[in-house]
N, C-alpha and C positions, 0 to 999 in steps of 0.2 A: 614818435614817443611823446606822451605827452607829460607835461613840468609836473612834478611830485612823482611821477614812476618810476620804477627802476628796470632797468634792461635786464635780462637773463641772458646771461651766455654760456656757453658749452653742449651745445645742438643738444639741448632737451636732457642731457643727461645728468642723473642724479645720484647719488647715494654708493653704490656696490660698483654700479655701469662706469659712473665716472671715474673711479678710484682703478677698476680695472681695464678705461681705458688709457691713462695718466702711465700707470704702468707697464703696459703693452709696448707706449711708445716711447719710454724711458728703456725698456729694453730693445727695441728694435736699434735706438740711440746707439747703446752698448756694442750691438752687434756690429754694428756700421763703423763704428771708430777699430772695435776690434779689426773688422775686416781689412780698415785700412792701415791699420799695423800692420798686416801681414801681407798685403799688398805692395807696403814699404820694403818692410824686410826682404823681399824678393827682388825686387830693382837695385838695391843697395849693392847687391850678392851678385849680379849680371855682370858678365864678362865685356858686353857691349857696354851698358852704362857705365863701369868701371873706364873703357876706355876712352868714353867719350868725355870722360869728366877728369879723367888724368890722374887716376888715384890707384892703376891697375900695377905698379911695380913691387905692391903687398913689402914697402916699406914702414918703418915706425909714421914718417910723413904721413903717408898714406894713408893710415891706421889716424892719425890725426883729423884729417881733412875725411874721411866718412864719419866719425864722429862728430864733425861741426855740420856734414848737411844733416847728419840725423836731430842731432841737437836746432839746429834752425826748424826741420819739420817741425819739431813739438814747440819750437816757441813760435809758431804760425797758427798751433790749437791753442796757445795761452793766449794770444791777443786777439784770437778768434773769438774768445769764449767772455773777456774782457770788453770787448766792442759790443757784442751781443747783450751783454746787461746792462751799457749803457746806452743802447740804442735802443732798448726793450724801455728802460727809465723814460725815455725821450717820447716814441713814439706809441707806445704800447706793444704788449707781448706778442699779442696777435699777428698786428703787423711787423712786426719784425720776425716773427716765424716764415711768415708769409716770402717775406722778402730774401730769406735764407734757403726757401726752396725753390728758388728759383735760379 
């Protein structure tokens, strides 16, 4: 690239294309966290994972401590999503998408 130009990014896309592809992948986003809610809520509910994790005597305790892993899962997406903006800040968005899917 040469001094005074500016780079274009976003693989050629412009105007309607890019807006709907921004969108696309903002809802695949959705989908994907959606799905792992429900992929949560089902191990949560497992008889096995209950026993493996000592929370299966379906006391108030119990009732306690599924509450705290569930509550830990979502504060693993806050600091997920916290780290991501400032590592997006740091090294750029791209690369840090990049780095995210992997």
């Amino acid at each position: 690239v040469q001094m005074g130009t500016v780079r274009k990014s976003g693989g050629g896309l412009q105007g309607r294309a890019m807006l709907s592809s921004i969108l696309a992948i903002a809802g695949l986003s959705i989908l994907f966290f959606g799905y792992d809610q429900a992929v949560m809520s089902q191990v949560i509910t497992n008889d096995d994972f209950q026993h493996r994790m000592g929370i299966a005597a379906n006391t108030p305790k119990d009732a306690t401590l599924e509450g705290m892993i569930v509550a830990i899962y979502y504060a693993g997406f806050a600091i997920g999503a916290l780290m991501g903006g400032y590592i997006g800040d740091k090294i750029g968005r791209i690369r840090t998408t990049v780095i995210g899917c992997l």
